[in-house]
ROSE-4610 file (N, C-alpha, C; in Angstrom, 1 decimal, always signed):
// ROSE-4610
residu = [X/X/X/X/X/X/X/X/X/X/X/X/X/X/X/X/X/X/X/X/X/X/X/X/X/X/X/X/X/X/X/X/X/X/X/X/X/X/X/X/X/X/X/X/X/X/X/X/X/X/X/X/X/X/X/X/X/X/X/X/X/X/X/X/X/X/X/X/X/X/X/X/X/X/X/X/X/X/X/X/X/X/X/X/X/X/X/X/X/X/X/X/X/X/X/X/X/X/X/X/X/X/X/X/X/X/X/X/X/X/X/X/X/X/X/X/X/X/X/X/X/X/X/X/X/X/X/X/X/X/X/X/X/X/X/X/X/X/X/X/X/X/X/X/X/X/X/X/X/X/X/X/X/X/X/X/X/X/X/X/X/X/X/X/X/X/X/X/X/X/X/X/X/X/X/X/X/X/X/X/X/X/X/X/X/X/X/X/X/X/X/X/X/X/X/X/X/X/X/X/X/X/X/X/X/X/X/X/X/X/X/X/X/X/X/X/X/X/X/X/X/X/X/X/X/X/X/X/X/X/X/X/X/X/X/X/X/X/X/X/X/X/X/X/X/X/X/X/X/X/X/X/X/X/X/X/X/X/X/X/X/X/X/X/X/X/X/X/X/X/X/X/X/X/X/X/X/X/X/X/X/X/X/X/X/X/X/X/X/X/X/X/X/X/X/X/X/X/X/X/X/X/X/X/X/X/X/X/X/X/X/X/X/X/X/X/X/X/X/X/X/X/X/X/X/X/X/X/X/X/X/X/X/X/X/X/X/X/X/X/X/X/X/X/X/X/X/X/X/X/X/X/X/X/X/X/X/X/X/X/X/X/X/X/X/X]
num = [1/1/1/2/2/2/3/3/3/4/4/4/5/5/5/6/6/6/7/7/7/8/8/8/9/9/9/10/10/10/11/11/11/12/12/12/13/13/13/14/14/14/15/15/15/16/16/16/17/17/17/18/18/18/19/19/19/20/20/20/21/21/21/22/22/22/23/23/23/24/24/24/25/25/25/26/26/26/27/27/27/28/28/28/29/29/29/30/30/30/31/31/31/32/32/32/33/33/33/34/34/34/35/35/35/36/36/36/37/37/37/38/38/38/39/39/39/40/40/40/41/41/41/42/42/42/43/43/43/44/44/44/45/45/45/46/46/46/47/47/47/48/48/48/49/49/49/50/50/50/51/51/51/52/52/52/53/53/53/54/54/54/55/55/55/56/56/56/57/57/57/58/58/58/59/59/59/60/60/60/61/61/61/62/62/62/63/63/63/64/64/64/65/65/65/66/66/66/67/67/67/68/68/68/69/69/69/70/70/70/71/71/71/72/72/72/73/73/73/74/74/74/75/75/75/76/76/76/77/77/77/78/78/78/79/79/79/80/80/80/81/81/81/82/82/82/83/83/83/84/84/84/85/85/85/86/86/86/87/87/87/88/88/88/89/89/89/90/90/90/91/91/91/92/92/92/93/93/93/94/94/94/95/95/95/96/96/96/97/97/97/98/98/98/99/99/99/100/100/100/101/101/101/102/102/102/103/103/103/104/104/104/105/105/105/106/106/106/107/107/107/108/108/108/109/109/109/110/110/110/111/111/111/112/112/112/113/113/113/114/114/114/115/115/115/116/116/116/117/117/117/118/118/118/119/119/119/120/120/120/121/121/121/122/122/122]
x = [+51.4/+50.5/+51.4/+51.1/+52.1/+51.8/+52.7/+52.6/+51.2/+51.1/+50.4/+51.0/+50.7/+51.1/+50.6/+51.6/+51.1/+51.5/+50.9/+51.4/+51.9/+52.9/+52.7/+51.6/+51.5/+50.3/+50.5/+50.3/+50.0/+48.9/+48.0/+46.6/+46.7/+45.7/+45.7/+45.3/+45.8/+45.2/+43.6/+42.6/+41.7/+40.5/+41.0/+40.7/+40.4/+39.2/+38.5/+39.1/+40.1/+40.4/+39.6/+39.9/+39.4/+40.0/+39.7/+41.1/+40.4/+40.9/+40.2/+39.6/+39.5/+38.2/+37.1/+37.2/+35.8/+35.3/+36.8/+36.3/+35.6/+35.9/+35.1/+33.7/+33.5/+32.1/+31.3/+31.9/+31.4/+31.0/+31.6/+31.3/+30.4/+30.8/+29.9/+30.6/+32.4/+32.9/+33.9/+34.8/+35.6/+36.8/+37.7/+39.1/+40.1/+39.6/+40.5/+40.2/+39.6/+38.6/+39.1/+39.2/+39.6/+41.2/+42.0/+43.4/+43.3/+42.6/+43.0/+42.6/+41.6/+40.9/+42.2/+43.4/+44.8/+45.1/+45.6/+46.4/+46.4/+45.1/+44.5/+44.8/+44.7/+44.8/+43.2/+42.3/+40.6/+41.0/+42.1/+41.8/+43.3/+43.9/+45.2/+44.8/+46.0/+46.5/+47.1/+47.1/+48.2/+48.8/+49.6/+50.0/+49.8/+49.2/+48.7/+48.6/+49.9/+49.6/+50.1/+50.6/+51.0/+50.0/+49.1/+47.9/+47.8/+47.0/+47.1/+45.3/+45.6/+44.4/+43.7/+42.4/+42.0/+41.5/+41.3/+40.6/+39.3/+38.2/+36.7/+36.0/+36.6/+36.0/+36.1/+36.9/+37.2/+35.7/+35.0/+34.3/+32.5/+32.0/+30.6/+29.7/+28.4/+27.6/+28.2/+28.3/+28.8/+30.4/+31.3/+32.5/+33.3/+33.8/+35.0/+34.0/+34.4/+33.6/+33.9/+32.6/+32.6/+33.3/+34.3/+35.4/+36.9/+36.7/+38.6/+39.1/+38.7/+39.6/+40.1/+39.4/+40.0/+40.8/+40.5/+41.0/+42.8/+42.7/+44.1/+44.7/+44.2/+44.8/+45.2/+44.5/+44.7/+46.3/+46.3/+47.2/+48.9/+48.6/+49.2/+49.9/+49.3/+50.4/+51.0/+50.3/+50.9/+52.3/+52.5/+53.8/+53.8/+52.8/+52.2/+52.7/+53.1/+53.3/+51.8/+51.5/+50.6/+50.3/+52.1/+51.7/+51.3/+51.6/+51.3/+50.0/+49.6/+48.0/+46.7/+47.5/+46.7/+46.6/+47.4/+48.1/+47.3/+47.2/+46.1/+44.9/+44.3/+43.2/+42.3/+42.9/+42.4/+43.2/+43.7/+44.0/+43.2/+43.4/+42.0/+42.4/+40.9/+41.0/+39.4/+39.4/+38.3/+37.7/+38.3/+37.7/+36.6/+37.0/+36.0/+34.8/+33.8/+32.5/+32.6/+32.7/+33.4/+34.4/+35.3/+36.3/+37.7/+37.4/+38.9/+38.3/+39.4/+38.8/+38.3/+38.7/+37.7/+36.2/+36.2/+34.8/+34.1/+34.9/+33.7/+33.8/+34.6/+33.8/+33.3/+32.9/+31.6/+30.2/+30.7/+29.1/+29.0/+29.2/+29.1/+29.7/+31.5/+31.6/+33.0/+32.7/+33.8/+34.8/+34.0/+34.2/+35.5/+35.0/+35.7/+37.2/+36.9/+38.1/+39.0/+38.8/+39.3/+39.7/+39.2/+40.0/+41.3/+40.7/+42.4/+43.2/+43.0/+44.4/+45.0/+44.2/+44.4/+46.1/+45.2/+45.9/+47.1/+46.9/+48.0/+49.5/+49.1/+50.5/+50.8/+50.7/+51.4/+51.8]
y = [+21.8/+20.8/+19.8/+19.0/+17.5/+17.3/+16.3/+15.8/+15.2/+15.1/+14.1/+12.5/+11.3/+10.4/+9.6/+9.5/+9.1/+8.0/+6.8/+5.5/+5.5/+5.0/+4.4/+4.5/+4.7/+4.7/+3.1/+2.4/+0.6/-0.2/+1.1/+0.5/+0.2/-0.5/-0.3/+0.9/+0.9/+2.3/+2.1/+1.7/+1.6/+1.5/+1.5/+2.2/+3.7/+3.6/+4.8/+5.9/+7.1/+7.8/+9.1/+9.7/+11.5/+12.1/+13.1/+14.5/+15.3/+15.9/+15.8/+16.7/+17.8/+18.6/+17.7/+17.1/+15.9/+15.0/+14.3/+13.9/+14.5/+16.2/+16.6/+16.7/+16.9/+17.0/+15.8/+14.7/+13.5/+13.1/+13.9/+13.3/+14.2/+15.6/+16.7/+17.4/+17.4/+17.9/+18.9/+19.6/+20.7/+19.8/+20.2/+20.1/+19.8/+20.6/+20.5/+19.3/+18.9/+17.9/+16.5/+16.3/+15.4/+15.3/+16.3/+16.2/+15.6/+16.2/+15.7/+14.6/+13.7/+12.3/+11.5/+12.0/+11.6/+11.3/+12.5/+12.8/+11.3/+11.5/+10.7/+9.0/+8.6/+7.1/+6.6/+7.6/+7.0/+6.8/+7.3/+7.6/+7.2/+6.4/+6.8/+7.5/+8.1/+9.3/+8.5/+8.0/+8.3/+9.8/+9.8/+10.9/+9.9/+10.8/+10.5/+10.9/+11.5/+12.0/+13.6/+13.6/+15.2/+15.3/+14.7/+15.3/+14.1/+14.7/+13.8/+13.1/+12.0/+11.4/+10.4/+9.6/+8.5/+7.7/+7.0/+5.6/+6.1/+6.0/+6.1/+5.5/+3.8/+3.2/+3.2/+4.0/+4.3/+5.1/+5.5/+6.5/+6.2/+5.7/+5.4/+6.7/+6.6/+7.4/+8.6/+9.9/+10.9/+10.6/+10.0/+9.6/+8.7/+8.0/+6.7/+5.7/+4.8/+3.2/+2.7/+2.2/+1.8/+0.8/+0.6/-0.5/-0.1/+1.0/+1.7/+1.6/+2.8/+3.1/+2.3/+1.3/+0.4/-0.7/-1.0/-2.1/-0.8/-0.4/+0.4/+0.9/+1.1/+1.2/-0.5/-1.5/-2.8/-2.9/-2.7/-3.0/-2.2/-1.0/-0.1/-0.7/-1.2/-2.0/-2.6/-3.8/-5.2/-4.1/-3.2/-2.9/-2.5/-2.6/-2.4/-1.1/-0.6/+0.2/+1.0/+2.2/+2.6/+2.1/+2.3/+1.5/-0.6/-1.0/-2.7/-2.4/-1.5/-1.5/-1.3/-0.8/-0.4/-1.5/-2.0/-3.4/-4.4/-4.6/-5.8/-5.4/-4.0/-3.6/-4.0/-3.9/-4.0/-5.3/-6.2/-7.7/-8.7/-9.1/-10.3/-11.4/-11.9/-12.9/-13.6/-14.6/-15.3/-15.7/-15.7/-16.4/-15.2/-14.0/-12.9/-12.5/-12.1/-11.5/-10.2/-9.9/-9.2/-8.8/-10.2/-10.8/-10.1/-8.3/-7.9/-7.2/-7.2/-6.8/-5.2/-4.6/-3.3/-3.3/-3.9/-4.8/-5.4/-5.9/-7.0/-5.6/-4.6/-3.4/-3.1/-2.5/-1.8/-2.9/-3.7/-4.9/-5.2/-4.5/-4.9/-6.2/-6.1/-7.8/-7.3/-5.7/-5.6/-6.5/-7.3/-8.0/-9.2/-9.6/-10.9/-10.3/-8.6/-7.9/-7.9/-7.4/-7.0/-8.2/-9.2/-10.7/-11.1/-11.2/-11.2/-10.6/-9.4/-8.3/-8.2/-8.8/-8.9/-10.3/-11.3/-12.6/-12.6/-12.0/-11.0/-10.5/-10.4/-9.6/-10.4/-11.8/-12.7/-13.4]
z = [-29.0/-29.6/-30.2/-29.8/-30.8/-32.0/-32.7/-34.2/-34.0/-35.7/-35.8/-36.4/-35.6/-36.1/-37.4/-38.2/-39.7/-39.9/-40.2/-41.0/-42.5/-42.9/-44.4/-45.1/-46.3/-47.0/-48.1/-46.8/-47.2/-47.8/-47.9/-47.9/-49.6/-50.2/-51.9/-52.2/-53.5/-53.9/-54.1/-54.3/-54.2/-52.9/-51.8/-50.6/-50.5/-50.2/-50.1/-49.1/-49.3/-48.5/-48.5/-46.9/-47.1/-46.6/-46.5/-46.1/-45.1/-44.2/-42.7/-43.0/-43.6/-44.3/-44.2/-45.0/-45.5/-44.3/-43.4/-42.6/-41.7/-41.2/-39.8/-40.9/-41.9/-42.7/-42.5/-42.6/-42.5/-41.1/-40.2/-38.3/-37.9/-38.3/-38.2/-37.0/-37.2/-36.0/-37.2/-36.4/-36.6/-37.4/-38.3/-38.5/-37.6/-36.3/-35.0/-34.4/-34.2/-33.5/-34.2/-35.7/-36.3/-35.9/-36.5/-35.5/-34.4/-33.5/-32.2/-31.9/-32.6/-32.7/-33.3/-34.5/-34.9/-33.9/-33.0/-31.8/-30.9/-30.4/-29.5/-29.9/-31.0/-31.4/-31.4/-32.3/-32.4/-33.9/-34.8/-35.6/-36.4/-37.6/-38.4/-40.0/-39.9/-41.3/-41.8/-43.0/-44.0/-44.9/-45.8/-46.6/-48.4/-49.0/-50.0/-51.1/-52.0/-52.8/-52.3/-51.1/-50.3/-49.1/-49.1/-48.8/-47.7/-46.0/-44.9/-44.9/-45.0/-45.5/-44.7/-44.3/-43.5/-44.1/-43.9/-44.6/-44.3/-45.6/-45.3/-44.5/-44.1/-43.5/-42.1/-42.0/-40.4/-39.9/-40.7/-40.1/-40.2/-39.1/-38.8/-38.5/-37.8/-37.2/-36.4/-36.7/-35.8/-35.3/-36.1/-35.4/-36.1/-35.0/-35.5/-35.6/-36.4/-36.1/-34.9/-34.4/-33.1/-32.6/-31.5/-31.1/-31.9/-32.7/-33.5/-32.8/-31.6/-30.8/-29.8/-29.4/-28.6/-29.5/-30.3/-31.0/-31.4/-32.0/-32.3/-31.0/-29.9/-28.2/-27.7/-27.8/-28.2/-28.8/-30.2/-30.7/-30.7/-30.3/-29.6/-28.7/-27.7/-26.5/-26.6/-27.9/-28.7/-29.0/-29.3/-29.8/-31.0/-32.0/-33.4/-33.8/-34.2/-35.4/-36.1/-36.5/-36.9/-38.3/-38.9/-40.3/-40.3/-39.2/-38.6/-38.6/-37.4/-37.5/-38.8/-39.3/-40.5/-41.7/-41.8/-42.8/-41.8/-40.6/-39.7/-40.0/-40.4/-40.3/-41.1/-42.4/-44.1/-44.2/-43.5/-44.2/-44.1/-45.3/-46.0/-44.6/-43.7/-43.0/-43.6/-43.9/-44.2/-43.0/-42.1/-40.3/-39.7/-40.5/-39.8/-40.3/-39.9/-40.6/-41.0/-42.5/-43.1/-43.7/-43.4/-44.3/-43.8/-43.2/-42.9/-41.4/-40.6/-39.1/-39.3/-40.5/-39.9/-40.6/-41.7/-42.1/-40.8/-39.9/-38.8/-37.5/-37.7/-37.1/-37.0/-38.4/-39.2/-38.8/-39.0/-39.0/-37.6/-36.7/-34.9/-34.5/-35.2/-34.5/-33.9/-33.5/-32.4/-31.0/-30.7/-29.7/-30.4/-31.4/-31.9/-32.3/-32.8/-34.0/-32.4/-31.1/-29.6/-29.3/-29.6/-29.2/-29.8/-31.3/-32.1/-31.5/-32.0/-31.1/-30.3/-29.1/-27.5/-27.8/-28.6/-29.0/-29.5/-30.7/-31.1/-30.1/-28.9/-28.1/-27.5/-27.4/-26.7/-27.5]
């Protein structure tokens, strides 16, 4: 079984995190399942305090917020860094609906957050 990949914990401290207990509670999947959504790139860890943690907002209806996983497979190619990814994710852009691209996730403006990014690697 592989590592799991962990970014920096870049986010503010006032960013809502959980602990993959919480998270599979929250999707209504296993522990294992959450790992392996790490694994896979649906999903980034920070460490927090000792403890391997996600950002709350990562997580919608039954799962990941819809467009993560492509948008961080996206930025993945760009060359990005998990801790880059994560610092693009939660950065204040006024141009976006919802101010930060995982905000214009959450609000169905996947498509525009997949453009940046795309933009981004050239």
């Amino acid at each position: 079984m592989s590592a799991i990949p962990i970014a920096d914990d870049v986010l503010d401290a006032e960013v809502a995190v959980l602990q993959i207990g919480q998270v599979a509670d929250v999707i209504g999947q296993s522990s294992n399942k959450v790992r392996q959504m790490l694994r896979d790139g649906q999903l980034i860890a920070v460490r927090r305090d000792g403890d391997l943690v996600i950002p709350a907002d990562f997580l919608g209806d039954g799962g990941a917020v819809k467009g993560l996983a492509g948008t961080i497979t996206v930025l993945s190619d760009a060359g990005f860094s998990r801790t880059e990814m994560l610092r693009w994710l939660f950065a204040a852009d006024e141009t976006l609906p919802g101010v930060t691209p995982i905000n214009a996730l959450r609000t169905s403006h996947g498509t525009e957050v997949k453009r940046r990014a795309q933009a981004m690697a050239f």
